[in-house]
C-alpha positions in Angstrom: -53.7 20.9 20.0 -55.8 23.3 22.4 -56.1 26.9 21.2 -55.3 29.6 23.3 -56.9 33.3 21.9 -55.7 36.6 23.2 -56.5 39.7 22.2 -54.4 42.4 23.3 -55.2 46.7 21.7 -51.5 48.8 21.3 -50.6 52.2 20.5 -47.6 52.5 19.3 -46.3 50.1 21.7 -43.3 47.8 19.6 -41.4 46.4 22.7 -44.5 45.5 24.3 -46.4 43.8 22.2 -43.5 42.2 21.4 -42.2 40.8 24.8 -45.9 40.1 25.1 -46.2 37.9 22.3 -42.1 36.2 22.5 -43.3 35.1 26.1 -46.4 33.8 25.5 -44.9 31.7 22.5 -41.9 30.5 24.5 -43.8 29.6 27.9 -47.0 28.0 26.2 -46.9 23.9 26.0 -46.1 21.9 23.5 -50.0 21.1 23.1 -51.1 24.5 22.5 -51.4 27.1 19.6 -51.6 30.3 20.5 -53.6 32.9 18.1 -53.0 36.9 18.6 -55.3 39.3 17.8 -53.4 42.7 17.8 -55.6 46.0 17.5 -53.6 48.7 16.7 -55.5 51.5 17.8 -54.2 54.0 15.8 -53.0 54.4 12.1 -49.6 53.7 12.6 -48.6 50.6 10.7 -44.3 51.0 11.1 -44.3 47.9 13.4 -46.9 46.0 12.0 -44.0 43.4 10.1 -42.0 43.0 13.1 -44.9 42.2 15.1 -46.3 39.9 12.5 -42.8 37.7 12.0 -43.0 36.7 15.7 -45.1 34.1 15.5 -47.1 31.9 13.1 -50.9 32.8 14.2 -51.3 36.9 14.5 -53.9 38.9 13.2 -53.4 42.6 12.9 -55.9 45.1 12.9 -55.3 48.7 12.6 -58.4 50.8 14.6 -57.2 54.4 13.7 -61.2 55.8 14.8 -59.8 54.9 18.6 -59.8 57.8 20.6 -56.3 58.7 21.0 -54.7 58.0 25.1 -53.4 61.6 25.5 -56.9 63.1 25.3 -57.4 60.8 28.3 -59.6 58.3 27.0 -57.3 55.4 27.6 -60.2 53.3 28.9 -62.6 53.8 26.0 -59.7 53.3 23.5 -59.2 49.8 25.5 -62.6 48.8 25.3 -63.0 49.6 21.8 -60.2 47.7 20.7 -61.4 44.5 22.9 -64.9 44.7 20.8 -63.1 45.1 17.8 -60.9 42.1 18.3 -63.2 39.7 19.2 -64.7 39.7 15.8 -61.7 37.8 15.0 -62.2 35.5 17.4 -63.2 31.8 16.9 -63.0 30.0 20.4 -64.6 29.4 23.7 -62.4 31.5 25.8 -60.1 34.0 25.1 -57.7 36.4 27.1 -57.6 39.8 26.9 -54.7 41.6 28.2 -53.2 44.8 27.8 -49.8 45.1 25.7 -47.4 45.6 29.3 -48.3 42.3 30.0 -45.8 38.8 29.8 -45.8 35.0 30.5 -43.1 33.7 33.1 -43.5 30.1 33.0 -45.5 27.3 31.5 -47.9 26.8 34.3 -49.9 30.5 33.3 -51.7 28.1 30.3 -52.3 25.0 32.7 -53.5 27.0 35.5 -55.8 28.7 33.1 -57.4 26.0 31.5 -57.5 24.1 34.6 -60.2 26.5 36.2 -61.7 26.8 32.8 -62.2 22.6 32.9 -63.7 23.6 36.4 -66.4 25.6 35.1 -65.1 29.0 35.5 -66.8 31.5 33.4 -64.2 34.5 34.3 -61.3 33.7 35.5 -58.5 37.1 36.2 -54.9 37.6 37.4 -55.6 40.4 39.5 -58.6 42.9 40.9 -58.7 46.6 40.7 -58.4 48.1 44.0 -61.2 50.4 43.7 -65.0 50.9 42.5 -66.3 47.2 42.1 -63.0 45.2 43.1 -63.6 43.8 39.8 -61.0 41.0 37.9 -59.2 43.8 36.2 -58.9 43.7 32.2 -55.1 44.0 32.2 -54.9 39.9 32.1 -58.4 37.9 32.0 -59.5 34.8 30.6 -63.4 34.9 29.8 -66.4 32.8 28.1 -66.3 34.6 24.5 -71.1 34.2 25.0 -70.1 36.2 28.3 -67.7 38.5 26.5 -70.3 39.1 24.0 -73.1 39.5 26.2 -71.9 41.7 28.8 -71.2 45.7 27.4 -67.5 45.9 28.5 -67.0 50.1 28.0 -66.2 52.0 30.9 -69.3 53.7 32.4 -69.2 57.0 33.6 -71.2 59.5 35.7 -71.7 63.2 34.6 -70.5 65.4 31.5 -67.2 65.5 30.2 -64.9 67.1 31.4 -66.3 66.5 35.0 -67.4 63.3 34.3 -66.2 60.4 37.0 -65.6 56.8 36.5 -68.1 54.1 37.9 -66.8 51.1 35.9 -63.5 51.1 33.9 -63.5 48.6 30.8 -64.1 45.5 31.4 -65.9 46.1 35.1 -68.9 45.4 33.8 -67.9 41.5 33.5 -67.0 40.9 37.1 -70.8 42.8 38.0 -72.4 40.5 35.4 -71.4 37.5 36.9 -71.8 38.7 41.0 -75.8 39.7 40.0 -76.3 36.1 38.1 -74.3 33.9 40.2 -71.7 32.9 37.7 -68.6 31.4 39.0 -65.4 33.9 38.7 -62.1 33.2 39.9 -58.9 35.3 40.4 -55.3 34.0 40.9 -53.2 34.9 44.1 -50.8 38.2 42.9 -49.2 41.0 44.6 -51.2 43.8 43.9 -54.0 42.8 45.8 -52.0 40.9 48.4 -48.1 42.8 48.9 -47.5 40.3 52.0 -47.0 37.6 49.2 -44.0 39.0 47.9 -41.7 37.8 50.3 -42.2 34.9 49.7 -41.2 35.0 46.2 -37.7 33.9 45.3 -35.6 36.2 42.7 -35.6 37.8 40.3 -39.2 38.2 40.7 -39.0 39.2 44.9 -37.4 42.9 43.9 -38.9 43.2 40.8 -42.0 45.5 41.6 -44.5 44.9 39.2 -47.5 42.9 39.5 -47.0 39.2 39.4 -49.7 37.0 39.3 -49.0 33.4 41.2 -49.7 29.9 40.5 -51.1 27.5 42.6 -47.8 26.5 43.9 -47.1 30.3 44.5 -44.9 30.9 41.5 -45.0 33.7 39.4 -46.7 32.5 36.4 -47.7 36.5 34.6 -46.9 40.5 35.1 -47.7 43.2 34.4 -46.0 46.3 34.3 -48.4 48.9 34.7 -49.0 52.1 32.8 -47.4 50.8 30.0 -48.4 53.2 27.1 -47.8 56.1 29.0 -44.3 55.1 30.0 -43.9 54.1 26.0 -44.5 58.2 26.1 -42.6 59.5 29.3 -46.1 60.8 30.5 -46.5 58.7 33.7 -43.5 59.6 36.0 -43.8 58.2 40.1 -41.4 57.3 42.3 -40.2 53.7 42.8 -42.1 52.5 40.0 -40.6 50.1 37.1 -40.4 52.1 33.5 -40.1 51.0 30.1 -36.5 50.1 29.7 -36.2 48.2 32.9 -39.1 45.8 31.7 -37.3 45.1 28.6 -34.2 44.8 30.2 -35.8 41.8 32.6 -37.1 40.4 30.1 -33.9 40.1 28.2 -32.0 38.8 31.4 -34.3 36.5 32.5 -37.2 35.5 29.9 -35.9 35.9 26.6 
């Protein structure tokens, strides 16, 4: 069996981490064995059963000194459930995703440890747009010596509350490995590349979200977006996909 480690911070986020986890259990091969690290940034424990009864290998950790989101310290909150998850963690690689995030077919493991097996050191599902066009931390699969190495926390210029952002969580990795000439590696998707979406077949064409592709041009992993501030109907944009239309997808078409 090959082990496949994610660790993935919440707040108060039940259908997410729970169409998270359901996908990632029904997509992954018969070969692997997947192990969740869930960091519950927060005290609440009211889902912590459900979440635990959805598959055989999760551990649960409640991080209630997490800064909470709605003081706007989403970022830090992120990074400092990452660190605090990857105590738990006894593997070479592991991904770390946020909770918005799901599986759509099988190829999303054999993709991954196919550039792994190529000698991959960071390998991501999408950039971010902006500062260092770094793999972003919503969905990548890293070298737990780089992970461990490399201060992940957002970095910021000037005081709070006029401070600005020069790396968000995770950044940091993508720099690392540009300044030592590590290999990184990010999969095709339609955030940074919209053209590809017509040429995806449906559901996924109208469903606008950002799908990561295989190597066949398939979607293989999404993400939603925003996903704890839609939990709390604090993020509201036009055209954009909320809450109950990713759960009702994934009841139509990945459950």
């Amino acid at each position: 069996m090959r082990k496949f480690s994610v660790i993935v911070p919440t707040f108060h986020s039940p259908d997410l981490i729970t169409i998270l986890i359901q996908t990632f259990e029904k997509f992954k091969p018969v070969d692997v064995e997947n192990h969740f690290v869930v960091v519950e940034n927060s005290d609440n424990e009211s889902y912590k059963n459900s979440v635990m009864s959805l598959a055989e290998n999760i551990s649960w950790i409640q991080n209630p000194s997490a800064p909470d989101f709605t003081t706007g310290a989403g970022s830090i909150a992120n990074g400092l459930g990452v660190v605090r998850g990857l105590e738990e963690i006894d593997d070479r690689f592991v991904f770390v995703a946020h909770c918005d995030v799901c599986v759509t077919s099988e190829e999303f493991f054999k993709e991954l440890f196919k550039k792994r097996d190529e000698g991959y050191r960071l390998i991501g599902t999408s950039r971010d747009n902006t500062r260092a066009s770094a793999v972003h931390i919503s969905g990548l699969y890293v070298d737990i010596d780089l992970l461990k190495e490399v201060d992940i926390m957002p970095l910021y210029e000037g005081h709070y509350p006029n401070a600005s952002m020069v790396l968000d969580v995770g950044d940091s990795l993508d720099v690392h490995c540009r300044e030592n000439n590590l290999p990184v590696f990010c999969f095709s998707n339609t955030f940074n590349d919209e053209s590809l979406i017509d040429s995806l077949s449906q559901p996924y064409k109208s469903f606008h979200v950002d799908r990561a592709l295989d190597s066949d041009g398939n979607v293989m992993f999404m993400h939603l977006g925003r996903g704890v501030p839609k939990t709390f109907d604090v993020y509201n944009k036009p055209n954009r996909v909320y809450l109950s239309g990713w759960c009702q997808f994934y009841s139509e078409h990945l459950r």
